[in-house]
C-alpha positions as CSV (number, residue, x, y, z in Angstrom):
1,X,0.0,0.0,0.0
2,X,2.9,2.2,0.6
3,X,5.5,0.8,-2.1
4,X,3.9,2.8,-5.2
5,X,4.4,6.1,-3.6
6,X,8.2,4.9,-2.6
7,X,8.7,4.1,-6.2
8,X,7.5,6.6,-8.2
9,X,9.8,9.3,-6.0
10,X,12.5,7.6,-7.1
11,X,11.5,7.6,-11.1
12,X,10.6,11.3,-10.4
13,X,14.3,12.1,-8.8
14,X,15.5,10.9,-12.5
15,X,13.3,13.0,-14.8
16,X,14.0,16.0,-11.9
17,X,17.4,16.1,-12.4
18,X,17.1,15.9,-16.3
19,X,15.2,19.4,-15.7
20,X,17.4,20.7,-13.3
21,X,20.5,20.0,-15.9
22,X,18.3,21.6,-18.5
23,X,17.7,24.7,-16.9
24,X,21.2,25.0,-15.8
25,X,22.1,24.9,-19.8
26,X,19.9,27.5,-20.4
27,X,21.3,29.8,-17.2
28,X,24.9,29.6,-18.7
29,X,24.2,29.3,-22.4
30,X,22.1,31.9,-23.6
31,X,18.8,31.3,-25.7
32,X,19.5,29.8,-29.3
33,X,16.5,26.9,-29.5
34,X,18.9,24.7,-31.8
35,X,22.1,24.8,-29.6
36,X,19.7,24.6,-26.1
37,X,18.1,21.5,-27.9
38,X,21.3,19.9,-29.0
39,X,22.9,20.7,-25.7
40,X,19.6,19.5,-23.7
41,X,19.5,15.6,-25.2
42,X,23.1,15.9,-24.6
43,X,23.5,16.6,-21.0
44,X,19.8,14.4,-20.2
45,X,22.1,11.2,-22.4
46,X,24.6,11.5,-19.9
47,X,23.1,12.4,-16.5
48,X,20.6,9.5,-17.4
49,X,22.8,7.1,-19.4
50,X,20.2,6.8,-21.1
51,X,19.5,7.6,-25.0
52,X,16.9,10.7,-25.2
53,X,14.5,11.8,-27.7
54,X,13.0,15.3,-28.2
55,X,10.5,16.3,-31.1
56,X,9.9,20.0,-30.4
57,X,11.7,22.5,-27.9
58,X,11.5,26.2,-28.0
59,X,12.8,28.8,-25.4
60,X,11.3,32.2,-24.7
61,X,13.3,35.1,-22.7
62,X,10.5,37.7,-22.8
63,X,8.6,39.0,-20.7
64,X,9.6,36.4,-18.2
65,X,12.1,33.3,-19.1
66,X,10.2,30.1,-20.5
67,X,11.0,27.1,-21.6
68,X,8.5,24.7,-23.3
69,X,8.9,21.0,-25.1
70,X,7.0,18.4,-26.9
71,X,7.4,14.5,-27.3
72,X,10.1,13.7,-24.4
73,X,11.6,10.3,-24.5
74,X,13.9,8.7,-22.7
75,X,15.2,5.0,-23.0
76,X,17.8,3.6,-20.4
77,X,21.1,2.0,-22.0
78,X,20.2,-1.1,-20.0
79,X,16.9,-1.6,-21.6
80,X,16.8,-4.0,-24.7
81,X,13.5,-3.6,-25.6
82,X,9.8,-2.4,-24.7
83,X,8.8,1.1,-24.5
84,X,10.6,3.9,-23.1
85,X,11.5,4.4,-19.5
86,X,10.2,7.7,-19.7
87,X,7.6,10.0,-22.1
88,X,6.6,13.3,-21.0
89,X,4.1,14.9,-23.6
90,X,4.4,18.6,-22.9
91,X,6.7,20.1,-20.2
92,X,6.9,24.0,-19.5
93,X,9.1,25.9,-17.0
94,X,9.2,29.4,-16.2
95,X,11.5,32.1,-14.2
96,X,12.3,35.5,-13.8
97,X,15.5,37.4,-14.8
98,X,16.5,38.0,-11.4
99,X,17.0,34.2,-10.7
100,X,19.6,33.7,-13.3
101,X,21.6,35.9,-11.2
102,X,21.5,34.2,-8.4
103,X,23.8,30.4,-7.5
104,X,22.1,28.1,-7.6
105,X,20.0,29.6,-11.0
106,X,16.5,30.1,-9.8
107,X,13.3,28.6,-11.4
108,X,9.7,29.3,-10.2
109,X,8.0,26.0,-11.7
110,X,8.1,23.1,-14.2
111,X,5.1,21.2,-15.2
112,X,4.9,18.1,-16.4
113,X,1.6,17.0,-18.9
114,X,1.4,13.6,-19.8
115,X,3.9,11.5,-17.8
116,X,4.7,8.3,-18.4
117,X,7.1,6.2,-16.3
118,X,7.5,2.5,-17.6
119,X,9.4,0.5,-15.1
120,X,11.2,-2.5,-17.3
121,X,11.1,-6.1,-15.7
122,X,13.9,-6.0,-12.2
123,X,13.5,-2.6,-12.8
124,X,17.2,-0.6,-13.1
125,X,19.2,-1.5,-10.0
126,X,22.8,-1.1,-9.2
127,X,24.7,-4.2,-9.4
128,X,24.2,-6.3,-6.7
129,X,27.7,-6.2,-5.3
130,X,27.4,-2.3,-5.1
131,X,24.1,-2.8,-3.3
132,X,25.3,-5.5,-0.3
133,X,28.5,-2.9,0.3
134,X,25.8,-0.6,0.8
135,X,24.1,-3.4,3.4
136,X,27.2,-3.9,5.6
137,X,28.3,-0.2,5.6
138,X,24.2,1.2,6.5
139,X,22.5,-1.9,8.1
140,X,20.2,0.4,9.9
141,X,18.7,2.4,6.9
142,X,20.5,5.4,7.4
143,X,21.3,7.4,4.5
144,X,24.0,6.9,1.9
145,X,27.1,9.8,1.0
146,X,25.6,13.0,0.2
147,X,26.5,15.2,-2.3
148,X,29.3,18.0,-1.2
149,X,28.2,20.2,-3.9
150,X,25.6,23.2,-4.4
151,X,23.2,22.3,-7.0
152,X,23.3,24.4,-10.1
153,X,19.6,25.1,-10.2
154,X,17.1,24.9,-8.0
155,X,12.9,24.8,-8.7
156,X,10.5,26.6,-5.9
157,X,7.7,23.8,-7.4
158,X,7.4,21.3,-10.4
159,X,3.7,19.4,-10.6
160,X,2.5,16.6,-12.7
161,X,-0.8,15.7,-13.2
162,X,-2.6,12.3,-14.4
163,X,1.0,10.8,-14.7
164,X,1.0,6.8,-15.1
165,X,3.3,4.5,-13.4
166,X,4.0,1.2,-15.1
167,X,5.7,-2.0,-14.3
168,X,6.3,-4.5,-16.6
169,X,5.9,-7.8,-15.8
170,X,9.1,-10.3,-16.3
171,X,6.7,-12.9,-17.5
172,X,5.2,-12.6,-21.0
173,X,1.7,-12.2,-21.5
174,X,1.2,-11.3,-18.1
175,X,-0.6,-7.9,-17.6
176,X,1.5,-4.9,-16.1
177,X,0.8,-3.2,-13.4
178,X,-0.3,0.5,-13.6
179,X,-0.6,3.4,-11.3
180,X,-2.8,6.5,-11.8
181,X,-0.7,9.2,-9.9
182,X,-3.1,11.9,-9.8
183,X,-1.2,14.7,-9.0
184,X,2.5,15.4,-7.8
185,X,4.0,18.6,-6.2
186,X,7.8,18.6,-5.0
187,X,8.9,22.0,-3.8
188,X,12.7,23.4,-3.4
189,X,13.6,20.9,-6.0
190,X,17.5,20.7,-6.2
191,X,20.4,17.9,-6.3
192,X,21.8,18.7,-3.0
193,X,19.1,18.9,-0.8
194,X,15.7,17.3,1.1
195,X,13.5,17.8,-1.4
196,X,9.4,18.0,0.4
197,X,7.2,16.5,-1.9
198,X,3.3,15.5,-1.9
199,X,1.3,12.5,-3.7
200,X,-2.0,11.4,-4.6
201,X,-2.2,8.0,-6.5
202,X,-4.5,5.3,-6.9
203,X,-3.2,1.4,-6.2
204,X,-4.5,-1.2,-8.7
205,X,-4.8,-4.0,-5.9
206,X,-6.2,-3.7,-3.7
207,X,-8.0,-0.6,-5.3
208,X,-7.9,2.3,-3.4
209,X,-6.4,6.0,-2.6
210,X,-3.3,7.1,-1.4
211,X,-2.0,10.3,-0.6
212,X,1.5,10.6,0.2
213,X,3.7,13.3,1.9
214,X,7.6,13.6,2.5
215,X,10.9,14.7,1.9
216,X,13.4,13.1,-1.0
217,X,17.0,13.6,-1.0
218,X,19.7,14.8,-1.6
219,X,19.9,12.7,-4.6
220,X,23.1,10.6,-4.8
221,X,24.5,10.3,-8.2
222,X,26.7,7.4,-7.7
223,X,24.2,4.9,-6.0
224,X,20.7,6.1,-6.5
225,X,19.3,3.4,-4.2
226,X,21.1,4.3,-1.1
227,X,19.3,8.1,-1.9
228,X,17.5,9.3,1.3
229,X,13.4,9.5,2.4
230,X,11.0,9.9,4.7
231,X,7.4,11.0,5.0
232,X,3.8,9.4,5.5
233,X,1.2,7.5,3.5
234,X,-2.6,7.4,4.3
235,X,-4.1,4.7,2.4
236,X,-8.3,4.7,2.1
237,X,-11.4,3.1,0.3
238,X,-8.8,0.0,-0.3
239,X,-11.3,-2.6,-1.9
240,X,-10.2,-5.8,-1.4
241,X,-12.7,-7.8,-3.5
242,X,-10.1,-6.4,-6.2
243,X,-7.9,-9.6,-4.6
244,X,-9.8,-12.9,-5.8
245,X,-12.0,-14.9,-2.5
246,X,-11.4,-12.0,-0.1
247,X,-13.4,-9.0,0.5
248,X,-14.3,-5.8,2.6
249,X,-12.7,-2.4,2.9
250,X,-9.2,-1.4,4.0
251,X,-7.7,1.5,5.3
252,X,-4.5,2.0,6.6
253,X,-1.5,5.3,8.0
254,X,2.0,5.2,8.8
255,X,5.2,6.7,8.4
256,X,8.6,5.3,6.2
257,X,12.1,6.7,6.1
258,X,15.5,5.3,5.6
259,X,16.6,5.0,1.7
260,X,15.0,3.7,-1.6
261,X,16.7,0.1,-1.0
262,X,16.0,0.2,2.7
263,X,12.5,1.9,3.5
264,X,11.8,1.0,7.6
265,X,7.9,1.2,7.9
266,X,5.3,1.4,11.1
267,X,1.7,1.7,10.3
268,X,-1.5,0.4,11.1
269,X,-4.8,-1.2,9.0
270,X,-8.4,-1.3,10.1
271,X,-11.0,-3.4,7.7
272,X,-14.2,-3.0,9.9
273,X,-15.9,-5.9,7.2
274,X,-13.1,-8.4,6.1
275,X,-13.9,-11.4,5.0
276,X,-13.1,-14.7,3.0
277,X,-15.2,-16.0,0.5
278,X,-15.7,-19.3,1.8
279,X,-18.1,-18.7,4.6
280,X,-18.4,-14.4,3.4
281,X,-19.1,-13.4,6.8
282,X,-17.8,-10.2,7.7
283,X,-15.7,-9.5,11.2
284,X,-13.7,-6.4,12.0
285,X,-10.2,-6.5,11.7
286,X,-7.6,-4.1,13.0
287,X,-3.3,-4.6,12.2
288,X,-0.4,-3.3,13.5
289,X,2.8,-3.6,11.8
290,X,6.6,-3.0,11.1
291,X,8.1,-4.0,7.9
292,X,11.3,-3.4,5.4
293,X,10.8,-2.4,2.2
294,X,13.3,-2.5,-0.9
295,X,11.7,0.2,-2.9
296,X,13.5,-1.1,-6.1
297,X,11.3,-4.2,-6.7
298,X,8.8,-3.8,-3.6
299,X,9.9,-6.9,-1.8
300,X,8.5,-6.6,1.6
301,X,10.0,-8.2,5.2
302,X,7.7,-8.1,7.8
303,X,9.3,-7.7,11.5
304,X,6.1,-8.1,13.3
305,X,2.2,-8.1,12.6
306,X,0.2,-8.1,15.3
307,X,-4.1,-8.2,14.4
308,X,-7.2,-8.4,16.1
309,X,-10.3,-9.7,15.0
310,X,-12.9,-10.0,17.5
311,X,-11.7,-11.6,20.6
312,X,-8.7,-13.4,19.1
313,X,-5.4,-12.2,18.2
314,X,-2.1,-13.3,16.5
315,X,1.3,-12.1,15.4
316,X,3.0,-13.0,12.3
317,X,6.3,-12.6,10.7
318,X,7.9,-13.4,7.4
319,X,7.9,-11.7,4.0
320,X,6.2,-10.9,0.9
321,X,8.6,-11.3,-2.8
322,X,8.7,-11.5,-5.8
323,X,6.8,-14.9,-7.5
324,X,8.7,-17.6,-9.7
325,X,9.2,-16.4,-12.5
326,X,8.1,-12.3,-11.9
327,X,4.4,-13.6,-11.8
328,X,2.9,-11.8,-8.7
329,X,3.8,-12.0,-5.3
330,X,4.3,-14.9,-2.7
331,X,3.4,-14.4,0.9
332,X,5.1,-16.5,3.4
333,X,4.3,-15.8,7.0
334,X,5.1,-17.8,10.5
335,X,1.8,-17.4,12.7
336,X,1.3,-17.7,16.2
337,X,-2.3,-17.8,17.8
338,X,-1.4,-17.5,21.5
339,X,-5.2,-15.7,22.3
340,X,-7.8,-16.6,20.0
341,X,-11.5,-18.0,20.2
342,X,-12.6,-20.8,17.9
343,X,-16.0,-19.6,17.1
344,X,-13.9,-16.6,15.9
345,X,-12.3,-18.1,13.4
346,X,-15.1,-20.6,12.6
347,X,-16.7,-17.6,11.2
348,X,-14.1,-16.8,8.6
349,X,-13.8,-20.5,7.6
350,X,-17.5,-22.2,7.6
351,X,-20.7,-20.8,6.0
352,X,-22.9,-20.8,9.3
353,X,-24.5,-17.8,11.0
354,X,-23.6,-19.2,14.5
355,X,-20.5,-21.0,14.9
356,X,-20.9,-24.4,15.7
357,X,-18.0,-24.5,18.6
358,X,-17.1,-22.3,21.3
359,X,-13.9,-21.9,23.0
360,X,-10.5,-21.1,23.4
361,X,-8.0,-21.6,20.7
362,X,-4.1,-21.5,20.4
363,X,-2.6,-22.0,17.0
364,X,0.9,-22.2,15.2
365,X,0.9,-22.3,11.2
366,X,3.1,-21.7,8.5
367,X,1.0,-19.6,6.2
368,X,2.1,-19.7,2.2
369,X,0.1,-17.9,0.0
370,X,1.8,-18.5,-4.0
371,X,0.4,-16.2,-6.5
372,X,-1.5,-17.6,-8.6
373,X,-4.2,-17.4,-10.2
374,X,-7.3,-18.3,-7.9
375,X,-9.7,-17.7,-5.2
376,X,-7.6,-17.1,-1.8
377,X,-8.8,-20.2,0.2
378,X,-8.3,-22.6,-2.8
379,X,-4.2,-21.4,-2.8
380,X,-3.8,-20.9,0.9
381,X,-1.3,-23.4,2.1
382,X,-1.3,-24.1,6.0
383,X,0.9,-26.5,7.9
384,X,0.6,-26.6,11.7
385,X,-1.0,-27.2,15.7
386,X,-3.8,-26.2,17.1
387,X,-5.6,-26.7,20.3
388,X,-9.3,-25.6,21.6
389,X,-9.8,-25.9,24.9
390,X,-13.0,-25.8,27.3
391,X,-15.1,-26.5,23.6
392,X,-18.7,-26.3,23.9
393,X,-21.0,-26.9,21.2
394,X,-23.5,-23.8,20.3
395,X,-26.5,-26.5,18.7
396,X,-28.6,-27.4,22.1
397,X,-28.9,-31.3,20.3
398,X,-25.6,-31.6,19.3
399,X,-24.4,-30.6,23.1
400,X,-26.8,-33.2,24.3
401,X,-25.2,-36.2,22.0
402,X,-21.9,-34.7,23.5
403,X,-22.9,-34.9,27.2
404,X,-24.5,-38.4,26.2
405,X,-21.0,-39.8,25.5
406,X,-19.4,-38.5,28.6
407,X,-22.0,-40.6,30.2
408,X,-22.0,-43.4,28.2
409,X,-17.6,-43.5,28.7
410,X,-18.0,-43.2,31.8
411,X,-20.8,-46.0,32.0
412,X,-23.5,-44.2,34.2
413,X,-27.3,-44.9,33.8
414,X,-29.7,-42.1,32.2
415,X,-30.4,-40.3,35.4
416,X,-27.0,-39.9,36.7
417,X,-25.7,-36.5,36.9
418,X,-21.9,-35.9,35.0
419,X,-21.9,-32.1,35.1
420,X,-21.7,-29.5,32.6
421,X,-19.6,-31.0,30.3
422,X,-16.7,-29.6,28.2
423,X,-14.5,-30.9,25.5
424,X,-11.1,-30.6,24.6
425,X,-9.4,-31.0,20.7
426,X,-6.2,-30.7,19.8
427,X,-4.5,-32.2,16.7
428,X,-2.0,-31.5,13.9
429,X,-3.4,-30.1,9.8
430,X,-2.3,-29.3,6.8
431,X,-4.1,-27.6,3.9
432,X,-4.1,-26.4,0.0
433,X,-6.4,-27.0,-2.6
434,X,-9.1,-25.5,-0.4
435,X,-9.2,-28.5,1.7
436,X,-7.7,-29.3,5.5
437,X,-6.2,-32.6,6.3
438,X,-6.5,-33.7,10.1
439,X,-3.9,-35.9,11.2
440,X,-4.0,-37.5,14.8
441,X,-7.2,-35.3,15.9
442,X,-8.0,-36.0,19.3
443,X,-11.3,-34.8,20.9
444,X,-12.1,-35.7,24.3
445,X,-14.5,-35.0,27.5
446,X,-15.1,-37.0,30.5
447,X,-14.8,-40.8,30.2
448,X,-14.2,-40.9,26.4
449,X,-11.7,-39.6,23.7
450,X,-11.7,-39.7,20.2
451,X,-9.1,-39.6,17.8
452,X,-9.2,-39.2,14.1
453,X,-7.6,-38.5,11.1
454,X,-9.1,-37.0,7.6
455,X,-10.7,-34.1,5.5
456,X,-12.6,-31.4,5.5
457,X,-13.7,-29.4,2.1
458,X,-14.2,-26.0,3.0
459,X,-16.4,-25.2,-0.3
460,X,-18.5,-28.5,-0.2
461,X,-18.1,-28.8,3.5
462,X,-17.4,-32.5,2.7
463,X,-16.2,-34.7,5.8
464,X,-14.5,-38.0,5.6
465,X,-12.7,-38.6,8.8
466,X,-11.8,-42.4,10.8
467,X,-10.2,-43.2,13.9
468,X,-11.4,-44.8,16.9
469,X,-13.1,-44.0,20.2
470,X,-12.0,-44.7,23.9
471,X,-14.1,-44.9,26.5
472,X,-13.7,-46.1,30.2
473,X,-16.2,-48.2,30.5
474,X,-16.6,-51.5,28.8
475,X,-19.1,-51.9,26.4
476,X,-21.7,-53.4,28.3
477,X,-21.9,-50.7,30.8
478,X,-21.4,-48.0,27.9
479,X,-24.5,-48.7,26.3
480,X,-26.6,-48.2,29.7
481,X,-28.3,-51.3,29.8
482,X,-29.2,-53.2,32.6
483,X,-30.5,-56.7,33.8
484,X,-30.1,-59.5,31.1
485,X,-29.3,-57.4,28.4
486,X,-26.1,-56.0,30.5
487,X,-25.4,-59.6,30.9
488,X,-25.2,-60.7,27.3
489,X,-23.0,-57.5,26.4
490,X,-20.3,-58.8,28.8
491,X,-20.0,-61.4,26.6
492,X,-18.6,-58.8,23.8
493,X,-16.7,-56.4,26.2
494,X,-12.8,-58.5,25.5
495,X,-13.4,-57.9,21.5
496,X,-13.4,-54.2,22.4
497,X,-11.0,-53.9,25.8
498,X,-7.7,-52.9,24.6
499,X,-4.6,-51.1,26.0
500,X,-6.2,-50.3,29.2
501,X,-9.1,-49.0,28.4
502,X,-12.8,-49.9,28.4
503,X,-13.2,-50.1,25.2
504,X,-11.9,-49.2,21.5
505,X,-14.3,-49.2,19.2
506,X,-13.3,-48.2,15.6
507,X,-15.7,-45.3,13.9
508,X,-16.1,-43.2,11.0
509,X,-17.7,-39.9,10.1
510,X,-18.6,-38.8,6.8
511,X,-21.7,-36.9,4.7
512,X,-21.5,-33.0,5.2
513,X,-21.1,-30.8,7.8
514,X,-25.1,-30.0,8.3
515,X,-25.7,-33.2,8.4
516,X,-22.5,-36.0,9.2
517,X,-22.9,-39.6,9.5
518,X,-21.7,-41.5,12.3
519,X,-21.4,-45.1,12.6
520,X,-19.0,-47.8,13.3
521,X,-17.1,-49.1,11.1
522,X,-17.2,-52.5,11.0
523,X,-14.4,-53.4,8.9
524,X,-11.8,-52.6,11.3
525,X,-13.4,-54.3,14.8
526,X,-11.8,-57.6,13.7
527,X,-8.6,-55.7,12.5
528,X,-5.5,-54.8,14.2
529,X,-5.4,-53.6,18.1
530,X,-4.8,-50.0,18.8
């Protein structure tokens, strides 16, 4: 949400100081168009390394001094291909007489019409060697060598309007990404100095507005990455149905600083109706966070996320970079779940207006999230633990069959009291392809456990689980017989004694989630002992 505006400052820097070395031509050569225009593509070739292109240019020394062009383009030297790095339609500056006699030469505005910045795929870094000397000698972010010169020229305000940011994909026949920047102002514009600038832009995805304020600078020459920034971003009406299976509205401030390879930044989100498509029930969600950014290609490093959606929270660390193959971006998270509620997260997952569980949940997960090219739960990958603890079930019938078991494990008769019983599941899951894989579930209450391995489908809600249940009574006392009919169970209770307990009997669950079938499955009560 912040990377755009970090970006286009630094495209911005580049076309700056092609104006700044125009105007100084213009200071110190006097006003014939053809030797301005031949000494213009010039100087821009070299302060660029770049080839440059120019179709009209025309200077004007009365009544005030004004410079005016047509059909700017400039192609880097490390391009091979594609369309220019830079095209500026129209572009007009104006000052008075009485700045040319000052040091630096003074210029009262430049504006830009028609702006186009077309960022090729890797964009145009340093070589990487020059950029980890830069690492081990500014770990922190600080800023790189400044310049110990006085700029020639310096510009009290240049403004671009509807200017469009591009980046080219690395993959072919993938779309690029684009930027509207609305509208850019960057006062006391000048090579050796902190140059206060303010942005308004729209992101592509999630769509929304950003507006952007700051300082950029001074501009180092030999190593533009390491050049210096700070400021603040306030990101609003984010929509983030724009990003396939989620959806709700996103806003989000904070501040950034350090340098373009190196941007530190703290800020928070609020999403008062996020939601996943899967169940597309809305809960309020609030983030905190502190993250890296390398402003040349947008990689991301999270330090530390901390969110809060109803009564559970969770931190997470990890990064967000670049996809195989320059197609999107890959998420790659570690989450911790010391303080969460099941029911909360129940209501993300499962298409139900009450959650079916209550209780309290800790979780650990790797989260990987590749980009590609479908609905967020059906490329979500998860692999880890969870545990929910003093679980009670919110159906009135369901609890009943739950408080029904604890009797029956613990082999008391109908009318016996066993308290207000709660349960206890724990287990191990992985997921992709939209579908969680339970392996050694265990769900227990008084006088009975159950542990199970198998699926669940979160879009067809299928279930196909098996494992076995434990109880501490034998069978014949389980079933809460009495008289003869207690008698002739005994008679089974050693097929299902085993390892201590009661009895094992081996079950399965399947059917859907509004409606599972339980039963025992009789193909494995003459099978191996647990």
């Amino acid at each position: 949400m912040r990377k755009p505006a970090l970006r286009v400052a630094r495209w911005f820097i580049a076309i700056f100081g092609g104006v700044l070395v125009t105007l100084w031509i213009v200071a110190v050569g006097g006003s014939r168009t053809s030797v301005l225009n031949a000494a213009l593509l010039d100087a821009m070739s070299q302060h660029l390394d770049a080839r440059v292109e120019l179709e009209s240019f025309h200077v004007s020394t009365f009544p005030t001094l004004s410079i005016t062009g047509d059909g700017l383009r400039v192609h880097h030297k490390r391009q091979t291909g594609g369309p220019p790095l830079i095209e500026v339609k129209h572009f007009y500056a104006e000052g008075g007489v009485l700045g040319l006699l000052h040091r630096p030469r003074r210029f009262r505005s430049v504006m830009l019409e028609g702006l186009r910045i077309n960022i090729p795929p890797g964009g145009l870094n340093r070589h990487e060697d020059d950029k980890d000397k830069d690492n081990d000698n500014d770990k922190d972010g600080a800023r790189g060598k400044e310049p110990d010169r006085q700029g020639p020229v310096l510009i009290d305000h240049l403004v671009s309007d509807d200017a469009v940011l591009t980046i080219l994909p690395k993959q072919s026949g993938r779309e690029p990404k684009r930027f509207t920047i609305h509208h850019l102002r960057v006062d006391s514009l000048g090579f050796d100095r902190r140059m206060p600038f303010r942005a308004t832009l729209t992101n592509p995805i999630p769509r929304g507005d950003i507006e952007t304020t700051g300082t950029f600078g001074p501009w180092i020459a030999d190593g533009p990455g390491s050049s210096p920034l700070d400021g603040k971003y306030d990101f609003t009406h984010a929509d983030l149905n724009t990003i396939d299976g989620l959806g709700g509205t996103l806003s989000s401030k904070g501040n950034f600083y350090g340098r373009l390879e190196r941007i530190r930044v703290n800020g928070t989100t609020k999403t008062p109706d996020f939601s996943v498509d899967v169940a597309g029930q809305g809960v309020p969600l609030d983030t905190r966070f502190r993250a890296i950014v390398d402003g040349t290609n947008g990689d991301t490093y999270l330090e530390q996320v901390d969110a809060q959606f109803l009564q559970t929270s969770l931190t997470a660390r990890g990064a967000i970079v670049g996809g195989p193959h320059g197609h999107g971006r890959t998420v790659d998270l570690d989450v911790v779940m010391p303080k969460g509620r099941v029911e909360d997260v129940l209501k993300l997952a499962v298409k139900s207006s009450k959650a079916v569980m209550e209780g309290r949940l800790t979780m650990k997960t790797k989260l990987v999230l590749p980009p590609e090219h479908r609905k967020v739960a059906d490329r979500l990958r998860l692999d880890g633990t969870f545990a929910v603890d003093d679980a009670r079930f919110t159906d009135a019938e369901v609890q009943r069959k739950i408080t029904d078991l604890s009797r029956h494990g613990q082999g008391k008769q109908k009318d016996e009291p066993v308290g207000r019983v709660l349960s206890d599941m724990r287990g191990r899951f992985t997921m992709g392809n939209g579908v969680v894989r339970f392996a050694n579930l265990q769900f227990g209450v008084p006088g009975a456990e159950i542990t199970l391995a198998g699926t669940y489908a979160l879009r067809s809600e299928a279930l196909d689980f098996a494992g076995t249940l434990r109880m501490q009574a034998p069978i014949s006392e389980a079933t809460g017989t009495t008289g003869v009919k207690r008698l002739l169970l005994k008679a089974v209770d050693p097929l299902f004694r085993k390892n201590g307990a009661g009895a094992v009997v081996p079950i399965k669950i399947n059917g859907m989630r509004k409606d599972p079938k339980f039963g025992l499955d009789v193909g494995r009560v003459f099978g191996s002992k647990d």
